[in-house]
C-alpha distance (Angstrom), angle and dihedral (degrees) to the residues before:
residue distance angle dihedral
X1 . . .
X2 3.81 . .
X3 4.07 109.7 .
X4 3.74 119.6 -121.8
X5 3.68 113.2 -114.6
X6 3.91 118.5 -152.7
X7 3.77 112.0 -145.8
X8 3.64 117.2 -155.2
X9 3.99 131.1 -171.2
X10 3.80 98.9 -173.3
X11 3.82 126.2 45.7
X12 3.71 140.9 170.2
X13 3.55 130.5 -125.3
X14 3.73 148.8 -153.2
X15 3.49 151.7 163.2
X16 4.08 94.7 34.7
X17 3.73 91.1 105.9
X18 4.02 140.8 28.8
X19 3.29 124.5 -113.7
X20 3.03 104.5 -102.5
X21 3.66 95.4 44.7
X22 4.03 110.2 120.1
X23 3.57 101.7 -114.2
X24 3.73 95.4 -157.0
X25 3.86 97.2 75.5
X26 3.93 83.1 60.3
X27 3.66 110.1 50.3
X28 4.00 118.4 93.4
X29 4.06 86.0 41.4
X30 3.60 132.7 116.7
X31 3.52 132.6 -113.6
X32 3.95 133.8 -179.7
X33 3.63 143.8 -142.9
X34 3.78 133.2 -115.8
X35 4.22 79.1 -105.3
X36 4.01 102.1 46.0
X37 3.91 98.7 -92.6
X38 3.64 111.5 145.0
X39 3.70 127.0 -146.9
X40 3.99 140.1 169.7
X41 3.57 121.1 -122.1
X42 4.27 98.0 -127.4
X43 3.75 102.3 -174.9
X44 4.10 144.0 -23.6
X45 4.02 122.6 -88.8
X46 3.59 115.1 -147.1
X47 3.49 127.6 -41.9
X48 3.80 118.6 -57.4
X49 3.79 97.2 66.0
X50 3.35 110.6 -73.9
X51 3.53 126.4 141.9
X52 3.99 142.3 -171.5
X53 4.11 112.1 -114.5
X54 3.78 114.6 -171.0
X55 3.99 115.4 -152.1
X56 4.39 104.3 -145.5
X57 3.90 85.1 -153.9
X58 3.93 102.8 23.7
X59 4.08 136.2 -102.4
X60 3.23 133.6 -119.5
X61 3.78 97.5 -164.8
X62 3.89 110.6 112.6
X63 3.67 144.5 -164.2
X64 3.64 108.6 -34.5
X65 3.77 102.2 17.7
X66 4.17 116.4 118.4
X67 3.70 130.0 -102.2
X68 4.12 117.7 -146.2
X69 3.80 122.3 -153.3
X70 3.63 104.1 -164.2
X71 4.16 114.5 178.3
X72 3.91 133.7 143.1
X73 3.49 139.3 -130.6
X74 3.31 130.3 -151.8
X75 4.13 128.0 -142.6
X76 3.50 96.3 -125.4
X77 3.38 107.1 35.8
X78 3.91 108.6 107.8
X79 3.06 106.5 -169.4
X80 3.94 83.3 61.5
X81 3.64 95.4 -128.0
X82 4.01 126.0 -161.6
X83 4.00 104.0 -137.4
X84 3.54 128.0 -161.0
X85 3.87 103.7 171.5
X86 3.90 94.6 137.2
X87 3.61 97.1 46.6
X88 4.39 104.2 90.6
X89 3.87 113.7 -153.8
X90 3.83 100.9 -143.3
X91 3.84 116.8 -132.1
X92 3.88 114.5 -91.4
X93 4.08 114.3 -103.6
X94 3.69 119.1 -156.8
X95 4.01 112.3 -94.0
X96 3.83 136.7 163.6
X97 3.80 124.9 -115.6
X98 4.17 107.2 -110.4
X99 3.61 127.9 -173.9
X100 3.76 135.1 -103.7
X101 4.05 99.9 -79.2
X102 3.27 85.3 -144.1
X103 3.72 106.2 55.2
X104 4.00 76.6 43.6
X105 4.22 90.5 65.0
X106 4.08 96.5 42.1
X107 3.66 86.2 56.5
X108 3.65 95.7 49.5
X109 4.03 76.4 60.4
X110 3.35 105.4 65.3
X111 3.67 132.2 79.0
X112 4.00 116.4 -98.1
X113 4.06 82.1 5.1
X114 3.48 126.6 -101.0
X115 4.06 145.5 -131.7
X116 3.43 136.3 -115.2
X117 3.56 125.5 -78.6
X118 4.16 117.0 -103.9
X119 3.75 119.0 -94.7
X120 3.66 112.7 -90.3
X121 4.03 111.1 -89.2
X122 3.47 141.5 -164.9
X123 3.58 137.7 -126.9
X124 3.75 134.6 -145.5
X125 4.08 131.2 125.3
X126 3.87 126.5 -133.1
X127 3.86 112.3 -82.1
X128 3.87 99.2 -169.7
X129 3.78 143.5 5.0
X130 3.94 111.6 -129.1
X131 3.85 126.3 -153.4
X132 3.91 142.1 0.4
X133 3.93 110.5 -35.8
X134 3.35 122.0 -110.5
X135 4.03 124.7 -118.2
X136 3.20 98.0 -97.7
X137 3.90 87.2 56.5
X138 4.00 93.4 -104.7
X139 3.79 127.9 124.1
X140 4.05 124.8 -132.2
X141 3.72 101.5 -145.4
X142 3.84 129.5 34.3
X143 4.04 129.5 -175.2
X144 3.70 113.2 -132.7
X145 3.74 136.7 -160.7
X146 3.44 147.6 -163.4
X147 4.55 96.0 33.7
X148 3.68 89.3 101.0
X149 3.81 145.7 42.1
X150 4.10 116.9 -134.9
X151 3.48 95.8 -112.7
X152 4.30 89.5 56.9
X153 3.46 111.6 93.7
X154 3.36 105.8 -140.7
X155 3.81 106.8 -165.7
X156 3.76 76.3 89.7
X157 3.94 90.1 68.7
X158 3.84 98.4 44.1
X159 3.97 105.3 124.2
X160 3.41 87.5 39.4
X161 4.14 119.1 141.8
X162 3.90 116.3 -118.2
X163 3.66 124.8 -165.4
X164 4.43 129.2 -150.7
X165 3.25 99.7 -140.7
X166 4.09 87.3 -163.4
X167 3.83 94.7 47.7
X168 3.70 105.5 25.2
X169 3.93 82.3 -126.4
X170 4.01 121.6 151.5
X171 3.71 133.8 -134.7
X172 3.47 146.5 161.9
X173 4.06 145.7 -132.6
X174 3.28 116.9 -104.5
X175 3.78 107.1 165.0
X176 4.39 143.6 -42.0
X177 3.74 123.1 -69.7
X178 3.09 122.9 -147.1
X179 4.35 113.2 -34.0
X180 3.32 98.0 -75.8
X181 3.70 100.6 96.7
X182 3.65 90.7 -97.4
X183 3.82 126.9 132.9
X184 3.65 140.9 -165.5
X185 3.52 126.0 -111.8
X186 4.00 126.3 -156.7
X187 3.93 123.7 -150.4
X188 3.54 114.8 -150.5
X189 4.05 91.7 -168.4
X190 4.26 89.4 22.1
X191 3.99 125.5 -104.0
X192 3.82 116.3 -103.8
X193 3.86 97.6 -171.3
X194 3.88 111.4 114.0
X195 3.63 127.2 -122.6
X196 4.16 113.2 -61.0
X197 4.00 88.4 33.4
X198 3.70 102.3 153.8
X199 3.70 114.6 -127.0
X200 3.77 136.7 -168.1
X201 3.90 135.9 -152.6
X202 3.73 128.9 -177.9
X203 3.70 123.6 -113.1
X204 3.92 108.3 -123.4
């Protein structure tokens, strides 16, 4: 009997990198499977160095299996370049988003079945209100803490989708304040919550 193969265009990824290592200078480069399938690492997840790798044409590799990051550097390059010339990124094929085979078994499990858990979210509350209010009383732009660490870069985040908890209302990330892990938030149609709102925002 033929085996099933589960073909995946987004994975997870960890243990590649410390810590402490500054994500940033990674992201945009390809990595490979065990079986030659090349991916690019598209953006971190959470805070012990983890990162999101997309696969153009899909992977079959699954939990468990290793990631390589091959690159080059050259002796007189000063700017101490990672290079990646002889590594092709194939062209992206159409594919549908499947999900987690496991989470698909443990709710074959339960009585009545069941659904898969939420994606992970974070936590933080609005630490300032920035610029002239609005008529209606609301501002456009609000400073949030407590989403990200101060070692995340969080350029990686900006389009991001942030819920008010209070107000229902939605924003987005547009870019770091400050370096204290906090971020700004824009507000298309303004946020009325007050100072120490909590907020939420989906991992990826």
């Amino acid at each position: 009997m033929a085996t099933k193969k589960v073909v995946r265009y987004e994975i997870f990824g960890s243990d590649l990198f410390k810590k402490e290592t500054d994500m940033s200078l990674f992201v945009g480069m390809k990595v490979e499977t065990e079986s030659g399938e090349v991916g690019q690492i598209k953006s971190t997840f959470g805070t012990a160095g983890k990162f999101k790798v997309v696969f153009p044409t899909g992977t079959t590799a699954r939990e468990g299996d290793k990631l390589l990051l091959r690159f080059r550097r050259f002796a007189n390059d000063e700017k101490k370049g990672m290079h990646q010339d002889d590594i092709i990124l194939p062209v992206a094929v159409p594919g549908i988003r499947i999900e987690n085979a496991g989470q698909k078994e443990k709710g074959k499990k339960k009585k009545g079945g069941g659904k898969a858990p939420a994606a992970p979210t974070r936590s933080g509350q609005i630490s300032a209100l920035k610029g002239d209010p609005m008529e209606d009383g609301g501002h456009a732009v609000a400073i949030v803490a407590g989403f990200f660490s101060v070692e995340e870069n969080i350029r990686n985040w900006i389009g991001r989708d942030v819920l008010v908890l209070a107000t229902s209302e939605k924003g987005s990330i547009v870019g770091p304040f400050g370096k204290a892990g906090k971020c700004k938030i824009s507000f298309e149609a303004g946020v009325h919550a007050p100072v120490g709102s909590k907020v939420r925002m989906s991992d990826p």
